[in-house]
Backbone as XML, in Angstrom:
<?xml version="1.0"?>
<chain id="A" units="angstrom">
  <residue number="1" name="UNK">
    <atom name="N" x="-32.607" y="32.576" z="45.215"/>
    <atom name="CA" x="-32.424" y="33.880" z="44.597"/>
    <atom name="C" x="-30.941" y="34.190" z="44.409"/>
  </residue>
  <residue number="2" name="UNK">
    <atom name="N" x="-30.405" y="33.932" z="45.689"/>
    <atom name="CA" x="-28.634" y="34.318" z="45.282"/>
    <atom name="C" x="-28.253" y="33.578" z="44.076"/>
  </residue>
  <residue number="3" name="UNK">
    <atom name="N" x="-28.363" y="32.423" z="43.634"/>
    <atom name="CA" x="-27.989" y="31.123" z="42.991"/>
    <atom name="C" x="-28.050" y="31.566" z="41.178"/>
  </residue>
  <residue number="4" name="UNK">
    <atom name="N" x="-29.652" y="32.219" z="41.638"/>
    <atom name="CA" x="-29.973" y="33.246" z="40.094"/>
    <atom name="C" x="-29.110" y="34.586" z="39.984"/>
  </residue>
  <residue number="5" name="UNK">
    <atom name="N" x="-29.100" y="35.077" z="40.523"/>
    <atom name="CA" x="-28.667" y="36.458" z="40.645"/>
    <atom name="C" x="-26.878" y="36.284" z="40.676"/>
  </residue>
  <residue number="6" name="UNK">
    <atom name="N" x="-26.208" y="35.341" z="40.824"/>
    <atom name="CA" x="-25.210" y="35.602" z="40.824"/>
    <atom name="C" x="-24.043" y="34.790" z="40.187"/>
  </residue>
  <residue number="7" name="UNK">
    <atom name="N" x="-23.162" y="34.697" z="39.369"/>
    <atom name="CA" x="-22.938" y="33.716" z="38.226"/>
    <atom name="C" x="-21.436" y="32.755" z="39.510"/>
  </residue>
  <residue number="8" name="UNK">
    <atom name="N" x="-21.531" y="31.380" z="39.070"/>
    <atom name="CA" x="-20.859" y="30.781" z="39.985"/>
    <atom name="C" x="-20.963" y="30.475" z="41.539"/>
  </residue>
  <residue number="9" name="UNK">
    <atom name="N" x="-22.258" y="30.699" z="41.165"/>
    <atom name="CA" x="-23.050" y="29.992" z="42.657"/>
    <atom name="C" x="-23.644" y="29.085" z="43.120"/>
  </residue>
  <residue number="10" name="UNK">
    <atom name="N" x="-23.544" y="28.326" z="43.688"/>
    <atom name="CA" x="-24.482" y="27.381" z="43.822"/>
    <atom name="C" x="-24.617" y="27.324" z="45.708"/>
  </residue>
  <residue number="11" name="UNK">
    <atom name="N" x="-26.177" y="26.326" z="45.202"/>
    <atom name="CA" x="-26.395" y="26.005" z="46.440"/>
    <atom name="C" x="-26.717" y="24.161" z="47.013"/>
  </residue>
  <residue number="12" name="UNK">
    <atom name="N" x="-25.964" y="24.102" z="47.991"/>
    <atom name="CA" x="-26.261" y="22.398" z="48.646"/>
    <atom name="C" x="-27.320" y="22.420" z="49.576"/>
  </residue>
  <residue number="13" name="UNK">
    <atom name="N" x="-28.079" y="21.689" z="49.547"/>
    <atom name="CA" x="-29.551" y="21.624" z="50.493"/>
    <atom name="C" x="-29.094" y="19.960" z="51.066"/>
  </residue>
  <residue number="14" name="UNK">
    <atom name="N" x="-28.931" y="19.961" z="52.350"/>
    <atom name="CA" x="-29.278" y="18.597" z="53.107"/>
    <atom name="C" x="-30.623" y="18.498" z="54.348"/>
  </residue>
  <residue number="15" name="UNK">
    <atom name="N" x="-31.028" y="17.431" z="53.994"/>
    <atom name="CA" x="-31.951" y="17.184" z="54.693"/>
    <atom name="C" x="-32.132" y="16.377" z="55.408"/>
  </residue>
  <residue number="16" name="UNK">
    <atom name="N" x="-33.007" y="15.869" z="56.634"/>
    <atom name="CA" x="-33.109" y="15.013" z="57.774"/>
    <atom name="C" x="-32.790" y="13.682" z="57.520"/>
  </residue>
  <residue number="17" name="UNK">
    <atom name="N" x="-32.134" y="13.167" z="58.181"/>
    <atom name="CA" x="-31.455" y="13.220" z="58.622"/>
    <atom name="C" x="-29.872" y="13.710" z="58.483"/>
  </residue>
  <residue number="18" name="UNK">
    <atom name="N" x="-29.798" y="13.779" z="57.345"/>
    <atom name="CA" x="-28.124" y="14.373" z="56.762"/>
    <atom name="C" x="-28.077" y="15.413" z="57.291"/>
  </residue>
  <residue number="19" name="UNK">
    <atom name="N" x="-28.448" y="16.429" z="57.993"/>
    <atom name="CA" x="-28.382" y="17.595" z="58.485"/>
    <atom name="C" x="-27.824" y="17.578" z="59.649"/>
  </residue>
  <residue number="20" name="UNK">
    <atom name="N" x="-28.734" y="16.897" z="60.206"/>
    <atom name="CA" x="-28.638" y="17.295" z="62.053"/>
    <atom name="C" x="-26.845" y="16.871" z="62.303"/>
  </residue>
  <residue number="21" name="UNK">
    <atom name="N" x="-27.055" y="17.448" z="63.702"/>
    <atom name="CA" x="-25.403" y="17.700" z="64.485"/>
    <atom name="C" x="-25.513" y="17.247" z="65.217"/>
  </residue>
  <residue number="22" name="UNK">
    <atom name="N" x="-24.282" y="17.127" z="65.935"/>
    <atom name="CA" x="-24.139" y="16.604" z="67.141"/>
    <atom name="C" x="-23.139" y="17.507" z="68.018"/>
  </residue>
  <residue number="23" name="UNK">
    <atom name="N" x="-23.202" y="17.259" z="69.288"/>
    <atom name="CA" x="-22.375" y="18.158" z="70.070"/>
    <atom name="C" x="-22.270" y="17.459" z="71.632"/>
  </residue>
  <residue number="24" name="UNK">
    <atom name="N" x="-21.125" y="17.606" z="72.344"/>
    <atom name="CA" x="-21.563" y="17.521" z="73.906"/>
    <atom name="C" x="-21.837" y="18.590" z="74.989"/>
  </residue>
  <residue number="25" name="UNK">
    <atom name="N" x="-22.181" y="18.469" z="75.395"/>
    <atom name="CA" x="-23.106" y="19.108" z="76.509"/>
    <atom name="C" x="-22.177" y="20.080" z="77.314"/>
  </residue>
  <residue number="26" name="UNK">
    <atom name="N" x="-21.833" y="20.883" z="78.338"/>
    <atom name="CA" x="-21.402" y="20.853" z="79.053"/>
    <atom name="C" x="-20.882" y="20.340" z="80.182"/>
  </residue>
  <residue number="27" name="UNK">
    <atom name="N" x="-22.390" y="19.153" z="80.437"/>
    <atom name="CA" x="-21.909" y="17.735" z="81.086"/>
    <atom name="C" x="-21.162" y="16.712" z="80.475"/>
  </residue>
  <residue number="28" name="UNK">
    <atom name="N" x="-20.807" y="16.902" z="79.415"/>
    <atom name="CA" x="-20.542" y="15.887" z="78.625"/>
    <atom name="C" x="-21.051" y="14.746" z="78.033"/>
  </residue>
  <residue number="29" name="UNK">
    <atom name="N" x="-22.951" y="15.202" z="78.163"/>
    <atom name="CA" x="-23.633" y="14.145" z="77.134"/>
    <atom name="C" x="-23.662" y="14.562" z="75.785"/>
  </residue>
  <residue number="30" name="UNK">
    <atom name="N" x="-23.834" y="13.348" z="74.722"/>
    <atom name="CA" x="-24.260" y="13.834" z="73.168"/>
    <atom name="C" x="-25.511" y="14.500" z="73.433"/>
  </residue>
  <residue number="31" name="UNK">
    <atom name="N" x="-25.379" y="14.900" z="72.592"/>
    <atom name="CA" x="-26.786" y="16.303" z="72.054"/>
    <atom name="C" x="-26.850" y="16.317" z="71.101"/>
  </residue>
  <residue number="32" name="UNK">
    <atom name="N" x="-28.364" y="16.479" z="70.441"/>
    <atom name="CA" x="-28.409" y="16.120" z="68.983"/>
    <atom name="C" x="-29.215" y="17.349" z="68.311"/>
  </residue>
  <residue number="33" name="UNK">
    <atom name="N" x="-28.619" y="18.237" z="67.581"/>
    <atom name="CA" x="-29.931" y="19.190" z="66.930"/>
    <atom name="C" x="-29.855" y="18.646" z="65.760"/>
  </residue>
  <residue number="34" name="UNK">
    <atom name="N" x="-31.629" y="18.740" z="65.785"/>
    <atom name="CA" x="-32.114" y="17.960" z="64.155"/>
    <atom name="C" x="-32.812" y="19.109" z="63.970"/>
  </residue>
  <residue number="35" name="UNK">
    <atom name="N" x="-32.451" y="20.132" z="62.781"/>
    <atom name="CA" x="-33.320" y="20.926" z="61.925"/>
    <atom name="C" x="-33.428" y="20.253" z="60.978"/>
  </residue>
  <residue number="36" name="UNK">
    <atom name="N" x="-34.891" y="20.930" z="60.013"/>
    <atom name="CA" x="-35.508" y="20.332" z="59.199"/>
    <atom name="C" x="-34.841" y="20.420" z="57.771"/>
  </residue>
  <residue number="37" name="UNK">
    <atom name="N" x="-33.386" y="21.179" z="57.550"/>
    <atom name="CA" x="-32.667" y="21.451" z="56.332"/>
    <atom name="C" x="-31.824" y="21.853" z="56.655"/>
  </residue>
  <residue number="38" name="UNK">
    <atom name="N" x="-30.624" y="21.997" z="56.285"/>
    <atom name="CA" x="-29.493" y="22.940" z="56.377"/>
    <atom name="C" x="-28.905" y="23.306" z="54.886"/>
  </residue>
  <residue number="39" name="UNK">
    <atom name="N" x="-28.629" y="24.554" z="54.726"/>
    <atom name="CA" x="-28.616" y="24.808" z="53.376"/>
    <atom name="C" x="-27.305" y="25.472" z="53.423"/>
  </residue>
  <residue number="40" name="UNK">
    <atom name="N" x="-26.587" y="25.160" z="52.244"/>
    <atom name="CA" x="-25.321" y="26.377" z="51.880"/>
    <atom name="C" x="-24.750" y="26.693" z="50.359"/>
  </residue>
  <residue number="41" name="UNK">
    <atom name="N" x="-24.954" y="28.360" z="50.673"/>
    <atom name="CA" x="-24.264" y="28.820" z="49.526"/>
    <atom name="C" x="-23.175" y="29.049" z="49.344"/>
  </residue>
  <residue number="42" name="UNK">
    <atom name="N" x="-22.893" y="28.592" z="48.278"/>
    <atom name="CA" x="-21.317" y="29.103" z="47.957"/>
    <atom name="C" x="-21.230" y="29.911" z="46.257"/>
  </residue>
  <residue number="43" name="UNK">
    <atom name="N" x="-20.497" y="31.082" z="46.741"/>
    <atom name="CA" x="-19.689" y="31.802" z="45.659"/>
    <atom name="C" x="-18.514" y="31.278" z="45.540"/>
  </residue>
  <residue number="44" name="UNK">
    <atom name="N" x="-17.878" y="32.359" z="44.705"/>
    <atom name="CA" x="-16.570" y="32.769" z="44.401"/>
    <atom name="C" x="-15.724" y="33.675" z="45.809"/>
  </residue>
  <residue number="45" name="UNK">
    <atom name="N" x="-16.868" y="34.707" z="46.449"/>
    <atom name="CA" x="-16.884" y="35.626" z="47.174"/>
    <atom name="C" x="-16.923" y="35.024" z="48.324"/>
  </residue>
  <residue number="46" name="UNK">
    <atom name="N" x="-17.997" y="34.379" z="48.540"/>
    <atom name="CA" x="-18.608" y="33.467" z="49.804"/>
    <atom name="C" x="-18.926" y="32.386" z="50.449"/>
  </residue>
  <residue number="47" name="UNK">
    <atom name="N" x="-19.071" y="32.212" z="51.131"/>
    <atom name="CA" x="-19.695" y="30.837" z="51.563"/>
    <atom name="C" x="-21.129" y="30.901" z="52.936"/>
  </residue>
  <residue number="48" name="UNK">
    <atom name="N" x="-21.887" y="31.107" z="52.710"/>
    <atom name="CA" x="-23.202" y="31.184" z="53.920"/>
    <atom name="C" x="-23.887" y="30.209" z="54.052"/>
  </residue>
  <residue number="49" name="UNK">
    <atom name="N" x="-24.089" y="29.605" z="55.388"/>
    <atom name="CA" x="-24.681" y="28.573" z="55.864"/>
    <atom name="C" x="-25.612" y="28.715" z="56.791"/>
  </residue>
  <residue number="50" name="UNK">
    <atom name="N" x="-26.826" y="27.868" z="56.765"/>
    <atom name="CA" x="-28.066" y="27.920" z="57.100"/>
    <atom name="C" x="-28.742" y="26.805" z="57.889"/>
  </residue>
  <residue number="51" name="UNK">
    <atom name="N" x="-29.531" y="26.978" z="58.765"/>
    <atom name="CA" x="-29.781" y="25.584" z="59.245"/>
    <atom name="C" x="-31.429" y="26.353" z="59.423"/>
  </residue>
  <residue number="52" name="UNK">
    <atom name="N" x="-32.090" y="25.179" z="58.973"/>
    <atom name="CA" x="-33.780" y="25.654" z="58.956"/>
    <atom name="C" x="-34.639" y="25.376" z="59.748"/>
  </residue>
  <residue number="53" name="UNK">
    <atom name="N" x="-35.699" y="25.944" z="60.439"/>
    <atom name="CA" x="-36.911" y="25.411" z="61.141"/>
    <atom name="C" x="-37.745" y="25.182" z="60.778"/>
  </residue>
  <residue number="54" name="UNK">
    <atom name="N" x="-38.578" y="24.634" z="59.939"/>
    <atom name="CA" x="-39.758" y="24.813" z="59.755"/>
    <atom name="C" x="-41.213" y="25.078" z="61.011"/>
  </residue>
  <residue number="55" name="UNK">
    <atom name="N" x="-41.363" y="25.944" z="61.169"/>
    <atom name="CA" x="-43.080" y="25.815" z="62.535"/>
    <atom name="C" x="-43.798" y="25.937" z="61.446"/>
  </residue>
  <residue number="56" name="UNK">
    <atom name="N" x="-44.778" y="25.029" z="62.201"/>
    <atom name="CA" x="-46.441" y="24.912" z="61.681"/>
    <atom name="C" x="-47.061" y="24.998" z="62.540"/>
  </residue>
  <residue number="57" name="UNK">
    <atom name="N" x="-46.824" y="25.431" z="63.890"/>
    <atom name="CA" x="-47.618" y="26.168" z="64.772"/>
    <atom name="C" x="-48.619" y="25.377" z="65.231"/>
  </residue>
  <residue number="58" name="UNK">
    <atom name="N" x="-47.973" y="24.444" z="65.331"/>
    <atom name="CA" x="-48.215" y="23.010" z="66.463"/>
    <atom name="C" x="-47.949" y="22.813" z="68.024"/>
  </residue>
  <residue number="59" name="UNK">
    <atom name="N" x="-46.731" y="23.697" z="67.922"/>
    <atom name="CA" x="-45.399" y="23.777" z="69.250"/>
    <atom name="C" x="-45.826" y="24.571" z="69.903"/>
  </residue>
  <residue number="60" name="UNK">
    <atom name="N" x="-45.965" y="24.663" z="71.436"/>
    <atom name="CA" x="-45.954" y="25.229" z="72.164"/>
    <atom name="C" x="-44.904" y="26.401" z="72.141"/>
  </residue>
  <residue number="61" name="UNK">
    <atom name="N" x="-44.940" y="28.042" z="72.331"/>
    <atom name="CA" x="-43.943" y="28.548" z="72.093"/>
    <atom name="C" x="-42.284" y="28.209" z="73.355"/>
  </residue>
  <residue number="62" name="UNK">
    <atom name="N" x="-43.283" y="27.720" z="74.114"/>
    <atom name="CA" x="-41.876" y="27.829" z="75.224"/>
    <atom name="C" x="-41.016" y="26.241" z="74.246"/>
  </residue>
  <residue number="63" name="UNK">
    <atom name="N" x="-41.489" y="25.002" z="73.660"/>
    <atom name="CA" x="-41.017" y="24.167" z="73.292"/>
    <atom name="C" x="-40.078" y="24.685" z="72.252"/>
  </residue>
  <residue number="64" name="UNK">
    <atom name="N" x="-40.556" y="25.515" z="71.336"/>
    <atom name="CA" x="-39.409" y="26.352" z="70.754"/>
    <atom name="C" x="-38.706" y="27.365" z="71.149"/>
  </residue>
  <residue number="65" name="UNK">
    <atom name="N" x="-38.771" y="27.829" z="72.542"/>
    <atom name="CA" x="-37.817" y="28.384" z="72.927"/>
    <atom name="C" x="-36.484" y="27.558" z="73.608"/>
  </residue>
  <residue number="66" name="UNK">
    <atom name="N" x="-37.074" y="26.437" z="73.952"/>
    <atom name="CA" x="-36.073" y="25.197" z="74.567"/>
    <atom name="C" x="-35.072" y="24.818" z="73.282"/>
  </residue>
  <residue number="67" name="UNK">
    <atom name="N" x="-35.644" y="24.414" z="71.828"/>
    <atom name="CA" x="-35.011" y="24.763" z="70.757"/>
    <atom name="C" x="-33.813" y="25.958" z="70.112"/>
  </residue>
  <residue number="68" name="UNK">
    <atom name="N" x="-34.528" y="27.037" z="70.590"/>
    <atom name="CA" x="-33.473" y="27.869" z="70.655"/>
    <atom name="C" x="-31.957" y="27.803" z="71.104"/>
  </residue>
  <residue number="69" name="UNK">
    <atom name="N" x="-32.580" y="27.533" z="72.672"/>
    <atom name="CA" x="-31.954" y="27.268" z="73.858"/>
    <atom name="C" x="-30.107" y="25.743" z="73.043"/>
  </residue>
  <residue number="70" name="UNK">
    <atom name="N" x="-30.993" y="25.069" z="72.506"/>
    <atom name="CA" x="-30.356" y="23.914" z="72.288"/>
    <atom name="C" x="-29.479" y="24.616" z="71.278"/>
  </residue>
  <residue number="71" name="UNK">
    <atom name="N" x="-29.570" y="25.521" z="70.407"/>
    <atom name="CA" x="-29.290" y="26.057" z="69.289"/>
    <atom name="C" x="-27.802" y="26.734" z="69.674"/>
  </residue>
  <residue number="72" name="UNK">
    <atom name="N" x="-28.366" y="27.896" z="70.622"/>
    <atom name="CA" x="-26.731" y="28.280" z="71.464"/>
    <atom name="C" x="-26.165" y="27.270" z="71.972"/>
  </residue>
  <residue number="73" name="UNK">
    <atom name="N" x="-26.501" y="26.436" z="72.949"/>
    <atom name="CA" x="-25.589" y="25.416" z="73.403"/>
    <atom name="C" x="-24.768" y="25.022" z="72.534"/>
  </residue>
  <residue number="74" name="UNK">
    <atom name="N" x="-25.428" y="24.657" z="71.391"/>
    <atom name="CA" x="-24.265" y="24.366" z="70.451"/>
    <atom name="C" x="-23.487" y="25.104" z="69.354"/>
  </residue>
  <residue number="75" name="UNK">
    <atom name="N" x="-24.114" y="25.997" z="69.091"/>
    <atom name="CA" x="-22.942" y="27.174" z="69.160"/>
    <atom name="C" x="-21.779" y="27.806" z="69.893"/>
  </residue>
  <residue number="76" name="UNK">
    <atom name="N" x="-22.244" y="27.300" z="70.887"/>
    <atom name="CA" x="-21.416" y="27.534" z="71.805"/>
    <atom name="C" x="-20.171" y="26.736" z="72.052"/>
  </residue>
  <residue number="77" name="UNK">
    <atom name="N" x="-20.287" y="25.323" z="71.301"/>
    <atom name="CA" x="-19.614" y="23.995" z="71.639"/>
    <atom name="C" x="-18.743" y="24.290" z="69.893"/>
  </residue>
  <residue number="78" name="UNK">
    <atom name="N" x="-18.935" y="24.855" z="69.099"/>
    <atom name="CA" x="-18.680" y="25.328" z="68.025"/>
    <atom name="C" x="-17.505" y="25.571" z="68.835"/>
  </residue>
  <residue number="79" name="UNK">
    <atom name="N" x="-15.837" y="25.261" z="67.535"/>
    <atom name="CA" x="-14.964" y="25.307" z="68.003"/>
    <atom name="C" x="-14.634" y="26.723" z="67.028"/>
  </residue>
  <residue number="80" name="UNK">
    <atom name="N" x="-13.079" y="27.462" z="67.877"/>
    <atom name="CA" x="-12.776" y="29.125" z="67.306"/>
    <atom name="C" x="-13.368" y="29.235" z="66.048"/>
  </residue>
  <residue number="81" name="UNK">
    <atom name="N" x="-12.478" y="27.986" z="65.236"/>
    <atom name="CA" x="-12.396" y="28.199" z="63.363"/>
    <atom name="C" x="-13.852" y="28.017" z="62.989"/>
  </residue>
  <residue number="82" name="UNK">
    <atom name="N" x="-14.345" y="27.244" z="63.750"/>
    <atom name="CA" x="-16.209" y="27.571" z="62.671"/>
    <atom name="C" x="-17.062" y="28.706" z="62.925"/>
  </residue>
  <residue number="83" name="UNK">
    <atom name="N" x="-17.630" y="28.860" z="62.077"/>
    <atom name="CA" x="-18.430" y="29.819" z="61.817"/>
    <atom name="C" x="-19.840" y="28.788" z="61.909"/>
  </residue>
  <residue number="84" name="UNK">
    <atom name="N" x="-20.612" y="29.438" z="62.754"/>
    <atom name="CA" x="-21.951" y="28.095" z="63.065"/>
    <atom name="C" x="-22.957" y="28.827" z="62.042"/>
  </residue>
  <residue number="85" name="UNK">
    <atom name="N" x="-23.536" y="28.114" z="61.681"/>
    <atom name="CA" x="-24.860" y="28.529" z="60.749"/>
    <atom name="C" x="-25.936" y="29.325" z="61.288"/>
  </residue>
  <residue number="86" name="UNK">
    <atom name="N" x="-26.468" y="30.575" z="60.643"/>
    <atom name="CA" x="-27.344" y="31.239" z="60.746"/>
    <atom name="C" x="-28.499" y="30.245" z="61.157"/>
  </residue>
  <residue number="87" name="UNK">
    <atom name="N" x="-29.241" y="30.405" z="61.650"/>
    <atom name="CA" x="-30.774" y="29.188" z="62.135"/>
    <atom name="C" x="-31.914" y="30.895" z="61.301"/>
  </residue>
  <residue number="88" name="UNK">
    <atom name="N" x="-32.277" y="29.386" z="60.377"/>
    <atom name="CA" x="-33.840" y="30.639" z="59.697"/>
    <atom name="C" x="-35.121" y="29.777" z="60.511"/>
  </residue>
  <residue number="89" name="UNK">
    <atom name="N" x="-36.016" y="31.033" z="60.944"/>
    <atom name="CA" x="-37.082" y="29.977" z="61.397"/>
    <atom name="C" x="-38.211" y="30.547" z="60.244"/>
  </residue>
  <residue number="90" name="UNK">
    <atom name="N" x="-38.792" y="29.368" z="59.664"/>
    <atom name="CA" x="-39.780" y="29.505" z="58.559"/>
    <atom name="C" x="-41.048" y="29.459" z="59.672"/>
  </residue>
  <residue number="91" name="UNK">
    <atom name="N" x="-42.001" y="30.618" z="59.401"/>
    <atom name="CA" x="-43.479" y="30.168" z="60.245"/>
    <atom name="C" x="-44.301" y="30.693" z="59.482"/>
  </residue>
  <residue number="92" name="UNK">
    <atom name="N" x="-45.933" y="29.873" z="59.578"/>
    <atom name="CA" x="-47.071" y="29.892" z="58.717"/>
    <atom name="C" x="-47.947" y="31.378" z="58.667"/>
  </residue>
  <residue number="93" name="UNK">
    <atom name="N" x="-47.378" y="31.909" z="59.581"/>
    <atom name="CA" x="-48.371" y="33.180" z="59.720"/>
    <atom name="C" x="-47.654" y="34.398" z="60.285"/>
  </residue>
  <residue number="94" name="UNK">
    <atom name="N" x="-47.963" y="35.408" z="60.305"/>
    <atom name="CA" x="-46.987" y="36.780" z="60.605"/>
    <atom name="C" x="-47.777" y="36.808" z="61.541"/>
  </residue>
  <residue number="95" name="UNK">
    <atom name="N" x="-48.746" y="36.034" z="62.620"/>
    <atom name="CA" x="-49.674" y="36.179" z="64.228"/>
    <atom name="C" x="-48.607" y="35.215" z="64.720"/>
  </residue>
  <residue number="96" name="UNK">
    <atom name="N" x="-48.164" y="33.854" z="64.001"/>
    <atom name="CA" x="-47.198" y="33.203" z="64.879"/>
    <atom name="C" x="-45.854" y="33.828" z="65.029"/>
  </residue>
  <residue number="97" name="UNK">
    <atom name="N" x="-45.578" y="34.622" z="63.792"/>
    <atom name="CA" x="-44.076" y="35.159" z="63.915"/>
    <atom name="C" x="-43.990" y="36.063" z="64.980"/>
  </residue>
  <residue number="98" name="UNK">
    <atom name="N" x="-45.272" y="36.948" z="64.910"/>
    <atom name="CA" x="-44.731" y="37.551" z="66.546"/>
    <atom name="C" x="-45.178" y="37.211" z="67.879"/>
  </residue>
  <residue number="99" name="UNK">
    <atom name="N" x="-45.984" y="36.388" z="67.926"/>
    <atom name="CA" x="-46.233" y="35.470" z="68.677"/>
    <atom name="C" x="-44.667" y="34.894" z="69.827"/>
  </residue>
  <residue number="100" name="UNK">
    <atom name="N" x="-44.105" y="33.895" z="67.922"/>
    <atom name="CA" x="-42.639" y="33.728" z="68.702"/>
    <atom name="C" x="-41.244" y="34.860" z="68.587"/>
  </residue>
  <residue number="101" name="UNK">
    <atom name="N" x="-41.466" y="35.901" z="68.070"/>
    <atom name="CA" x="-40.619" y="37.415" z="68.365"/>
    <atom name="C" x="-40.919" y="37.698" z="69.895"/>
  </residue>
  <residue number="102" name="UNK">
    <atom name="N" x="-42.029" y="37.782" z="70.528"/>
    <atom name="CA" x="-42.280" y="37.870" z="72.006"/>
    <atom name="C" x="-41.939" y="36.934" z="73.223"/>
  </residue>
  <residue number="103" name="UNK">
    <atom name="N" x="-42.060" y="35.493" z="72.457"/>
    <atom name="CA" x="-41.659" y="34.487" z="73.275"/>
    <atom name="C" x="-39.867" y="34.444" z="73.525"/>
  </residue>
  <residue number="104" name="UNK">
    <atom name="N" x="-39.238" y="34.696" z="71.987"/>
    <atom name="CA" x="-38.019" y="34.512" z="72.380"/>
    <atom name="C" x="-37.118" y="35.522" z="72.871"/>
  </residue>
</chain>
């Protein structure tokens, strides 16, 4: 929608494996988050970045809360100058969305 709506925009979509990150731990092991897309727009104005979940409501909610969990860690490992990507979580049903609104 931004991409339409706004002249000189575009958007880059990478996907699995081109996406995922890496980070170390606090112990100092690699750590790997693999979301299912990471997307970014860029203006003239802006630049917004995205990293995606897809649930299909397979997962146990605490397994995606461990996800989460992995999500700050590495945000956290995110150095001053970056700006870490928004995380969208896509889910199949508005019973799972609050399902996981309660869990997390």
């Amino acid at each position: 929608e931004a991409v339409r709506q706004e002249a000189d925009t575009e958007a880059a979509v990478a996907l699995e494996p081109d996406c995922w990150r890496t980070a170390l731990s606090p112990s100092g092991q690699v750590q790997v988050l693999r979301p299912d897309l990471a997307v970014t727009i860029t203006s003239p104005a802006y630049e917004d970045r995205y990293l995606v979940e897809v649930d299909r409501a397979t997962e146990n909610p605490g397994r995606v809360i461990a996800t989460c969990w992995r999500y700050q860690e590495h945000q956290a490992q995110a150095s001053d100058g970056d700006v870490f990507p928004l995380v969208v979580w896509l889910v199949p049903t508005d019973r799972r969305r609050h399902r996981l609104e309660r869990a997390i």
